[in-house]
C-alpha positions in Angstrom: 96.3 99.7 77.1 99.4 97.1 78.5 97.8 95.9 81.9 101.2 94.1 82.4 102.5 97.8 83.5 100.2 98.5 86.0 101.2 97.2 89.5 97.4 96.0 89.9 98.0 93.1 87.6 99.4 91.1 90.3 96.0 91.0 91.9 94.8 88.5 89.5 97.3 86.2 90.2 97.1 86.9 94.6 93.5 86.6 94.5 93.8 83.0 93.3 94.8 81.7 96.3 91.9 82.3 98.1 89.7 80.8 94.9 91.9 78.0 95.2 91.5 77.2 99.3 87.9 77.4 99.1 87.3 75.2 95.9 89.5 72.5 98.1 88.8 73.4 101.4 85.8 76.1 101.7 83.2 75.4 99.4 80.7 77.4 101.0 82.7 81.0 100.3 83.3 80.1 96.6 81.1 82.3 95.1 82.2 84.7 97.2 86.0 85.0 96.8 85.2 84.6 92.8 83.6 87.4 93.2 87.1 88.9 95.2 89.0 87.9 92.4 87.1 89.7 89.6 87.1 92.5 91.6 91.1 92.1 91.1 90.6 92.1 87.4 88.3 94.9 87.5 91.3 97.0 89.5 93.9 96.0 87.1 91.7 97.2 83.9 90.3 100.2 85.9 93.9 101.2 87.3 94.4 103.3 83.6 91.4 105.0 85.1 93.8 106.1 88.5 96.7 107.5 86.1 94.2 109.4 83.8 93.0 111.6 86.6 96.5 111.9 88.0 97.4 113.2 84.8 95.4 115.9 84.5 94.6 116.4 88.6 98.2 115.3 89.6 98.3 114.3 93.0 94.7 114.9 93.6 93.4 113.0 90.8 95.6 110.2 92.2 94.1 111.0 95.2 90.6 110.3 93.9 91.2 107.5 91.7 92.3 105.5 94.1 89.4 106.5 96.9 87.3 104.8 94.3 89.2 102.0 93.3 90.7 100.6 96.5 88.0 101.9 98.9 84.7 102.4 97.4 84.5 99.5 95.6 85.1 97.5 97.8 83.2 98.4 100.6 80.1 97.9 98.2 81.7 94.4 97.2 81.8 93.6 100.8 78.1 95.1 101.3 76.8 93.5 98.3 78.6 90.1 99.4 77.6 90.2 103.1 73.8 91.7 102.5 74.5 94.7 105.3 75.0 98.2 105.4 77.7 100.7 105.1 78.2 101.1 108.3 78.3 97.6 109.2 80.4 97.1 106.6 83.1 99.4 107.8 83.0 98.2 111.4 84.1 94.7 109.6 86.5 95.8 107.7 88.1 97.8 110.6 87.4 101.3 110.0 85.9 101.4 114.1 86.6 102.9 117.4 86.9 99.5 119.3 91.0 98.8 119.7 91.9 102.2 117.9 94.3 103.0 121.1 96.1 99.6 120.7 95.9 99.8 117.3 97.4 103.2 117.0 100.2 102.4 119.4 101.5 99.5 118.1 100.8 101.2 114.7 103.3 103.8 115.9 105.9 100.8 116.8 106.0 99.5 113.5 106.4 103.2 111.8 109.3 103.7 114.0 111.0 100.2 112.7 110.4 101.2 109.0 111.7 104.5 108.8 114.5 103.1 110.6 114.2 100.4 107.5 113.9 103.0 105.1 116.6 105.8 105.9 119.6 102.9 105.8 118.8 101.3 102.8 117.5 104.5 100.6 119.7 106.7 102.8 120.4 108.9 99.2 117.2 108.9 97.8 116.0 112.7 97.5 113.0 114.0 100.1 109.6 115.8 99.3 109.4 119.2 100.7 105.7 119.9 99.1 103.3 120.3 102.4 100.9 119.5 99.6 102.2 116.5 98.6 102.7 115.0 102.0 99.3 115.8 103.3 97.6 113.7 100.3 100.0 110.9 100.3 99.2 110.5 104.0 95.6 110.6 103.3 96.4 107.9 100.7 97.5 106.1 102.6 94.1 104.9 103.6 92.6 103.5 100.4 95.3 101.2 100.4 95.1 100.0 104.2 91.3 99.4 103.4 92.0 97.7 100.4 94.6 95.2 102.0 94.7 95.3 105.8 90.6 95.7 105.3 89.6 93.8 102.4 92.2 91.7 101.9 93.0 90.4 105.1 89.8 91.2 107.1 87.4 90.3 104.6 89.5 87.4 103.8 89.8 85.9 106.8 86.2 86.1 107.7 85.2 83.9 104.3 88.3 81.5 103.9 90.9 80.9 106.9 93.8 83.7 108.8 96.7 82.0 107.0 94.9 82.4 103.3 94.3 85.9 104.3 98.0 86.5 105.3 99.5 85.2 102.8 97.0 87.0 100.5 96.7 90.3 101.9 101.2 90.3 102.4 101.7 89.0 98.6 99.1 91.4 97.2 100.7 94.6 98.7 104.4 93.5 97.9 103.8 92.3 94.2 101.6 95.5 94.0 104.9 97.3 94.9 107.5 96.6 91.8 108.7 100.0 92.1 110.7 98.4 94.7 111.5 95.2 93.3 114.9 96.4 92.5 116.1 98.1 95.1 116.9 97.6 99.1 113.4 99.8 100.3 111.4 96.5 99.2 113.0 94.8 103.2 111.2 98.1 104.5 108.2 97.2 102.2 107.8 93.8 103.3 108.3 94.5 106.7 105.6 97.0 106.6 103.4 94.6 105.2 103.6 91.6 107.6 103.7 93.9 110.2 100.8 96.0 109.5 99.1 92.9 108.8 99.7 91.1 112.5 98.9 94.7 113.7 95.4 94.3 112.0 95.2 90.5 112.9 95.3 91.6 116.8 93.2 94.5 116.8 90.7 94.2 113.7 91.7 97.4 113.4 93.0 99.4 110.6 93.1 102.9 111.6 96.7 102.2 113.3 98.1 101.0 110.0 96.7 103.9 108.3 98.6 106.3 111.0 101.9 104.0 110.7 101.5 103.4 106.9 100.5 107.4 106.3 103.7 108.5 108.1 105.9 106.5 106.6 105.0 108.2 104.0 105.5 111.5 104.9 108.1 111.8 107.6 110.7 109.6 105.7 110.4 112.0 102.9 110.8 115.2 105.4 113.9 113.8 106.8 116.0 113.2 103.6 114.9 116.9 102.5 116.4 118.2 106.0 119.3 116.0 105.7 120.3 116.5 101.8 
């Protein structure tokens, strides 16, 4: 298994920023973002895990394997780290009904801005049609907002300081991107990051970034199928 292919390996290095910061700066979470960081090395060796299932349950083993990887695992992380419930656990990592209006709307704002993004510089890029396909990548689009709007920034933030978290939770969902490293889409990318990112920041909120992030997803794929 070459864990130099799987987009997951730049976890290990992201995560050792926040290591870093608190063995200068933070003493008191350094057990704790260790404990972050192996979970990074635990998703980079487990990612084989995400493209077994997708290859024999195609988009809903993808589906699946990434429910567990980016989502269930780290809620327990957080609820074995922070000695609460599930519950609590998902209130603090901004799966919660305070701020879901804001966050929705604003989530809405940025979607708007990266389709615009992503139609101009991908304009040729060939659409999904599959109702199938959309609805799951949509739905996908959550385990990845908990894992770095939620864990990554939320979590983050709470343990070592908002501008660790930033730059943690923004580096960790570009580098995790290198399908786009050659090619325009990564401005829409980034942008979608930061902004996601100061969405969550105001609101402690992720269900907004889900929405945006989800229909980004989707809807830019339905328009090139209309248009080509």
């Amino acid at each position: 298994m070459n864990i130099v292919l799987y987009p997951t390996t730049a976890l290990i290095l992201v995560l050792l920023i926040p290591v870093f910061y608190c063995w200068r700066w933070k003493k008191e979470s350094q057990e704790k973002v260790v404990v972050v960081w192996f979970y990074g090395l635990v998703a980079t060796i487990f990612y084989g895990f995400v493209i077994y299932l997708a290859d024999i349950l195609s988009h809903v083993g993808y589906f699946l394997g990434k429910i567990i990887l980016f989502t269930i695992v780290p809620l327990f992380i957080y609820v074995f780290l922070e000695k609460g419930g599930i519950t609590t656990a998902l209130v603090e990592l901004g799966v919660k009904k305070e701020k879901i209006l804001p966050s929705v709307v604003w989530g809405i704002g940025v979607v708007i801005i990266t389709l615009f993004i992503g139609l101009v510089v991908a304009w040729e890029q060939e659409g999904i049609t599959s109702l199938y396909w959309n609805i799951i990548m949509f739905f996908d689009a959550f385990n990845e907002e908990f894992l770095y709007r939620g864990f990554f920034f939320l979590y983050l933030w709470k343990i070592t300081d908002v501008r660790v978290a930033y730059l943690t939770s923004n580096l960790a969902f570009i580098l995790t991107h290198p399908q786009h490293f050659y090619s325009l889409f990564m401005i829409s990318t980034v942008t979608q990051g930061i902004l996601l990112t100061v969405v969550t920041h105001k609101t402690k909120n992720i269900v907004g970034p889900w929405v945006s992030h989800g229909l980004n997803r989707t809807i830019i794929q339905l328009i090139r199928s209309l248009l080509f």
